[in-house]
C-alpha positions as CSV (number, residue, x, y, z in Angstrom):
1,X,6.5,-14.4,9.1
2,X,7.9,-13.4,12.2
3,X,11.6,-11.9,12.8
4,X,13.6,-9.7,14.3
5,X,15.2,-6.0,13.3
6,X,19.0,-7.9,12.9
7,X,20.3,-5.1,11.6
8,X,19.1,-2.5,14.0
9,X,19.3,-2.8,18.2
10,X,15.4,-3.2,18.4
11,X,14.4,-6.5,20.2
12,X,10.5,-6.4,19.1
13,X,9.5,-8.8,17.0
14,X,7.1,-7.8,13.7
15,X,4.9,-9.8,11.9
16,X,5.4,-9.5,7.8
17,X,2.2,-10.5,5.3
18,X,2.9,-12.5,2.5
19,X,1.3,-13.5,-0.9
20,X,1.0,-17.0,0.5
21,X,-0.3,-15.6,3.6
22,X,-3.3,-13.8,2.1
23,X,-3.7,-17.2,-0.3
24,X,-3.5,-19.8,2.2
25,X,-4.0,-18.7,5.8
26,X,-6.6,-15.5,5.2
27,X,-10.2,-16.3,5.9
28,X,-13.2,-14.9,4.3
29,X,-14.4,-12.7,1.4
30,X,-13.0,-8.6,1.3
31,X,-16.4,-8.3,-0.5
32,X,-15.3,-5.4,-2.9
33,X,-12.6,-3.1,-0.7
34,X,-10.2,-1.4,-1.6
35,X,-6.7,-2.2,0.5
36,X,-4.3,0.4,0.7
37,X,-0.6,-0.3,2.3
38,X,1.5,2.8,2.3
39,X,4.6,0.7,3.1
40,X,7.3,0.1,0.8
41,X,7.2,-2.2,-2.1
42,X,3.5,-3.1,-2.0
43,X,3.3,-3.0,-5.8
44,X,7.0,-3.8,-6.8
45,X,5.3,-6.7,-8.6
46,X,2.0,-7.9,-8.6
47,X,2.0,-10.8,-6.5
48,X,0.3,-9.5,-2.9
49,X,-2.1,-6.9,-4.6
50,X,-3.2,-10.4,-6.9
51,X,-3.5,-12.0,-3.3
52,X,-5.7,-9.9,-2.1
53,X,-7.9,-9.3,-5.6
54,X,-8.6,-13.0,-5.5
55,X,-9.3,-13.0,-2.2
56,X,-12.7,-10.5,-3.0
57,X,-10.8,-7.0,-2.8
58,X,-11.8,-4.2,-5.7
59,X,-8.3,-2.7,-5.5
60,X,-4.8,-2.4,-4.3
61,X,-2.9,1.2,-3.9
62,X,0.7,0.8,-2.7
63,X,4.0,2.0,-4.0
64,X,6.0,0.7,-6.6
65,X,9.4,0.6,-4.6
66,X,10.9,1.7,-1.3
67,X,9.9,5.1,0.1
68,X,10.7,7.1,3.0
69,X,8.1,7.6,6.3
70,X,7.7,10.7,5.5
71,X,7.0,10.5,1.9
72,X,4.3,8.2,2.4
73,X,3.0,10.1,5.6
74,X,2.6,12.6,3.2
75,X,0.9,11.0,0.7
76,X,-1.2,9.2,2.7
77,X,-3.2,11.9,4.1
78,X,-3.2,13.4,0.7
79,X,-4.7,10.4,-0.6
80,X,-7.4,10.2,2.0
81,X,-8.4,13.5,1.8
82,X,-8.8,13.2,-1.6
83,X,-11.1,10.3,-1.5
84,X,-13.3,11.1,2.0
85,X,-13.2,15.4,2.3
86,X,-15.6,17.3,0.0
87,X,-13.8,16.5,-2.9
88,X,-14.6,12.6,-2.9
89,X,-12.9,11.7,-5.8
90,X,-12.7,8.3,-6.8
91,X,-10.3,6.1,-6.3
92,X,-7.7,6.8,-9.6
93,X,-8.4,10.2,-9.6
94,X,-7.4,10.2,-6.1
95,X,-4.2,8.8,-6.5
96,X,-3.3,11.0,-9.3
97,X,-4.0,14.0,-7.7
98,X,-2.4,12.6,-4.8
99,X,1.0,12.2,-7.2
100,X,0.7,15.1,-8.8
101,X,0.7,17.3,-5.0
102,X,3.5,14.6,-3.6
103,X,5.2,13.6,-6.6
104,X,7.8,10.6,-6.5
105,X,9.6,9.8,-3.1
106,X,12.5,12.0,-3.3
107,X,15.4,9.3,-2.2
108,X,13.8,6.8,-3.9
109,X,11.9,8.0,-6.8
110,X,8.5,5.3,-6.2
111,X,5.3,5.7,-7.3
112,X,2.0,5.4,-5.9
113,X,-0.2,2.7,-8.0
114,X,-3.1,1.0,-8.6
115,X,-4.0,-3.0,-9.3
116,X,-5.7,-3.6,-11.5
């Protein structure tokens, strides 16, 4: 899908990944990864982390609801230190520790999650 910011002066265009997209247009096997989207709303249902699962990834991590840059900023280089530094956690304990240091996004109270 591509669009423009309407609401907002920006003329760039950006290019938005659906379900279908993933389904339909998405090539190949993900042979066991793990995608992680620290955008909002990854996980706000089921349907694009169920995209991407059938389409040969192992996991999904994304939030359950709209969060601010700099929540997810933060959270996101929590969560990769948690799963690539010394620690090398796996990948549910990493997100758990990586709530417990962040917590919920303050303005919008969303959670960091796994599928399945």
């Amino acid at each position: 899908m591509v669009d423009s910011y309407v609401d907002r002066p920006i003329k760039d265009s950006f290019f938005g990944v659906t379900p279908a997209f993933i389904a339909e247009a998405m090539r190949g096997n993900l042979h066991g990864a793990t995608v992680v989207l620290m955008g909002c709303s990854g996980l706000k249902n089921d349907d694009l982390a169920k995209a991407f699962v059938d389409r040969g990834a192992k996991d999904f991590v994304s939030w359950d609801g709209s969060v601010t840059a700099q929540h997810t900023d933060a959270a996101g280089e929590a969560l990769l230190k948690h799963l690539f530094a010394a620690e090398q956690r796996d990948l549910r304990q990493a997100v758990a520790t990586t709530m417990q240091e962040v917590g919920r996004d303050p303005a919008f109270g969303s959670s960091l999650a796994i599928y399945p």
